[in-house]
Short mmCIF file of the C-alpha atoms (twelve columns), coordinates in Angstrom:
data_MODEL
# 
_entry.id   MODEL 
# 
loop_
_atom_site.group_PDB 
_atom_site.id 
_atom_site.type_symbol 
_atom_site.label_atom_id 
_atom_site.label_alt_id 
_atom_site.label_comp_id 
_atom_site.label_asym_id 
_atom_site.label_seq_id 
_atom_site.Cartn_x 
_atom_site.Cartn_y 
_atom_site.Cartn_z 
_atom_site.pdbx_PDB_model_num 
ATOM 1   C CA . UNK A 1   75.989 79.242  158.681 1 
ATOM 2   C CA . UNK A 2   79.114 77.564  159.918 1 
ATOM 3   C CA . UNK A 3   80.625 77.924  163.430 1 
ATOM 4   C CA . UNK A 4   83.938 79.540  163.717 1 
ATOM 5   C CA . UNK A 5   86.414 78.161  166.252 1 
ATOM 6   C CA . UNK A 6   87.666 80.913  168.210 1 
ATOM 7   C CA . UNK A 7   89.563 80.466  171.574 1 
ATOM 8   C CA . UNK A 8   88.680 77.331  172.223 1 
ATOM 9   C CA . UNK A 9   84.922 77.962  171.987 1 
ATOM 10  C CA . UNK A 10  82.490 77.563  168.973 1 
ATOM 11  C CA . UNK A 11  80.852 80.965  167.552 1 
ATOM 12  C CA . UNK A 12  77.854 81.092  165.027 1 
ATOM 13  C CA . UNK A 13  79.518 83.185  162.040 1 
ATOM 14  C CA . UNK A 14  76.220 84.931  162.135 1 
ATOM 15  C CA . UNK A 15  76.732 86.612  165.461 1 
ATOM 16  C CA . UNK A 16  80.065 88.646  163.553 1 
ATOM 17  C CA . UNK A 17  77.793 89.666  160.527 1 
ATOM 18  C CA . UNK A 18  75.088 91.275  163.327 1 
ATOM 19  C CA . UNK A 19  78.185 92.589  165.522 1 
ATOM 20  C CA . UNK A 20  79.217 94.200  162.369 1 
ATOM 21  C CA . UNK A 21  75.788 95.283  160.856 1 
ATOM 22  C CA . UNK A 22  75.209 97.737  164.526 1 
ATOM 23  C CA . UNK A 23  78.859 99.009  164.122 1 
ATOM 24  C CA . UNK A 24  78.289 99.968  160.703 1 
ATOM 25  C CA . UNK A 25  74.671 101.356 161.389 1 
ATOM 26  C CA . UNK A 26  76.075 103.052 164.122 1 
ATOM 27  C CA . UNK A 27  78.657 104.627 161.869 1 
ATOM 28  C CA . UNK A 28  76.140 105.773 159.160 1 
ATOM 29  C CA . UNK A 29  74.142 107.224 161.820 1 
ATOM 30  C CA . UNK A 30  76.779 109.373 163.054 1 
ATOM 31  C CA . UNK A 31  78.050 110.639 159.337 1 
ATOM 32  C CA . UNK A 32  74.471 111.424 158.715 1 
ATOM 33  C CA . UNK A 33  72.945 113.128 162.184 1 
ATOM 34  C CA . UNK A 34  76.832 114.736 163.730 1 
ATOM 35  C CA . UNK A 35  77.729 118.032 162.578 1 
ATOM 36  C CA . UNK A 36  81.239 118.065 164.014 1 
ATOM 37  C CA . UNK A 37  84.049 116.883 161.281 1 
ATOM 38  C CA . UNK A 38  86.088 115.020 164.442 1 
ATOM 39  C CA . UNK A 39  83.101 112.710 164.923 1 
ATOM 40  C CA . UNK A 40  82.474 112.263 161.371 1 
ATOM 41  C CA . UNK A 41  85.591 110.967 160.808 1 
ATOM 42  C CA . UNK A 42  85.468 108.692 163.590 1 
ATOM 43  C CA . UNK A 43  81.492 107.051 162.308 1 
ATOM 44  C CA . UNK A 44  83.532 106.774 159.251 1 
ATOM 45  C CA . UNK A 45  86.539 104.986 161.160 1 
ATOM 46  C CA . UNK A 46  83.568 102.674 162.518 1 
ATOM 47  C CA . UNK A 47  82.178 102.048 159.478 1 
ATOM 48  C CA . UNK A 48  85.484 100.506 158.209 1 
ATOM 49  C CA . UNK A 49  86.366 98.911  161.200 1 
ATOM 50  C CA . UNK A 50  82.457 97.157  160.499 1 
ATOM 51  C CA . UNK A 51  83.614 96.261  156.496 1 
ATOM 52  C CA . UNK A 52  87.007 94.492  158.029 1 
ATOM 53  C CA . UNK A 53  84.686 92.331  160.845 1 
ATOM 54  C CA . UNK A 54  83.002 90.781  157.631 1 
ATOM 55  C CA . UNK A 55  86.067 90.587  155.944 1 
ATOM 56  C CA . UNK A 56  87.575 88.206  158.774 1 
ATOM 57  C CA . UNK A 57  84.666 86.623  159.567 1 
ATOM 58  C CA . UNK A 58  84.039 85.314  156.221 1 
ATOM 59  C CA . UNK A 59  87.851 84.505  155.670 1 
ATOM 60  C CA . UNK A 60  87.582 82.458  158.646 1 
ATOM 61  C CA . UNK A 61  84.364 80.889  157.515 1 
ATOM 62  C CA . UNK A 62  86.096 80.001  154.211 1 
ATOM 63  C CA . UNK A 63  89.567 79.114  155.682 1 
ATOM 64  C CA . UNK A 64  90.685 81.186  153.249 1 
ATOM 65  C CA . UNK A 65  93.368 84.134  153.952 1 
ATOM 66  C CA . UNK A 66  92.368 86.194  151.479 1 
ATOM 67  C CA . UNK A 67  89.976 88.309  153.406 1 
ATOM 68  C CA . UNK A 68  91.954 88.649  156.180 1 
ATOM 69  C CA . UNK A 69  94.973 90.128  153.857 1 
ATOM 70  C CA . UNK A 70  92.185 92.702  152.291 1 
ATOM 71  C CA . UNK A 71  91.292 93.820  155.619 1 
ATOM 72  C CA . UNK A 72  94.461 94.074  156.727 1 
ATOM 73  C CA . UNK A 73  95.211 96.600  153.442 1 
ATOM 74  C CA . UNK A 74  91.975 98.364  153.995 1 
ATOM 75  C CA . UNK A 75  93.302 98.935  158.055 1 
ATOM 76  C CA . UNK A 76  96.375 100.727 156.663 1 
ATOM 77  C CA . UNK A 77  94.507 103.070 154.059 1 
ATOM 78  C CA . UNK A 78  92.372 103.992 157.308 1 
ATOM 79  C CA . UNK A 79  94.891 104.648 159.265 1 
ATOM 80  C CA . UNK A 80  96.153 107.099 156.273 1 
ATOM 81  C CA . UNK A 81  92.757 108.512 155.884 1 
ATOM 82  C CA . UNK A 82  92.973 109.229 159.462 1 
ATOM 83  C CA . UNK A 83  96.257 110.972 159.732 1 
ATOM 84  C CA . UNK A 84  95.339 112.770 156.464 1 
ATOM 85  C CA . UNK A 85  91.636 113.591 157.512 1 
ATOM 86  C CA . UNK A 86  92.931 114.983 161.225 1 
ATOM 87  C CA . UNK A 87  96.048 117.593 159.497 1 
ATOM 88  C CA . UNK A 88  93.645 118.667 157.558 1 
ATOM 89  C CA . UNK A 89  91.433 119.175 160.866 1 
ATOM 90  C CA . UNK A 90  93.789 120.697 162.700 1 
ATOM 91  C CA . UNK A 91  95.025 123.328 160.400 1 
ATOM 92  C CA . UNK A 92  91.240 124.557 159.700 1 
ATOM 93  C CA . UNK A 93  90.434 124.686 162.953 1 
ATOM 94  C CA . UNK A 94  93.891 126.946 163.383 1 
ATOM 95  C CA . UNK A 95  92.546 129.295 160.782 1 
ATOM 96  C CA . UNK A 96  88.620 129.763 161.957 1 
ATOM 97  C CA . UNK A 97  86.847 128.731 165.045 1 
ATOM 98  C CA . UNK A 98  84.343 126.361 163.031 1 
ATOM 99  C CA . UNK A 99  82.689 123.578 165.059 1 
ATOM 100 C CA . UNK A 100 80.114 122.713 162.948 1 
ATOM 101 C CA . UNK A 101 80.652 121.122 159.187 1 
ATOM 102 C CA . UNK A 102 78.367 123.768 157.520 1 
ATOM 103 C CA . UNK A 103 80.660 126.464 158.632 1 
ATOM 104 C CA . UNK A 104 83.795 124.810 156.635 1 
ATOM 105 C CA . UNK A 105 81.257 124.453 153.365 1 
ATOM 106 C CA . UNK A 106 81.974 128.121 151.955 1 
ATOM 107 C CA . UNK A 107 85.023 128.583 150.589 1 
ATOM 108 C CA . UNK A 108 86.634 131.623 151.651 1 
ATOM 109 C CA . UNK A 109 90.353 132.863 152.613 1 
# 
């Protein structure tokens, strides 16, 4: 792999793919083992964050701009997802006292 130039200093573009390998890990692990929706959606705000390190990384790698544009596009639909995911949050949680994702699986009004 190539070294980026970042800052003045020289990075191995390998030490962005493992950053970004734990953050997405991390992420999966916390969709998969959390029962709580709030911290689901934030693993899943981790995992993205983790797609958009490789995104830049590589771009930079490449010297191209193109992966630093699709990141920047995928930031914005996160940022919807977010605002979306948490109304959606907060007006369950006004209607029933559920903590736990299981408890918002049955469907009744």
């Amino acid at each position: 792999m190539s070294t980026l130039n970042i800052g003045g200093s020289q990075l191995d573009a390998s030490w962005f793919l493992l950053l970004s390998a734990i953050l997405f890990v991390l992420g999966a692990v916390g969709v998969l083992v959390r029962r709580n929706p709030l911290v689901i959606l934030i693993s899943i705000e981790l995992m993205l964050n983790a797609a958009n390190l490789v995104l830049v990384a590589f771009s930079r790698q490449l010297v191209n701009i193109e992966g630093q544009l699709f990141a920047l596009m995928s930031m914005t639909v996160a940022a919807a997802e977010a605002v979306v995911g948490l109304a959606i949050l907060v007006d369950i949680f006004r209607t029933r006292d559920a903590e736990d994702i299981d408890d918002l699986s049955e469907m009744h009004g």
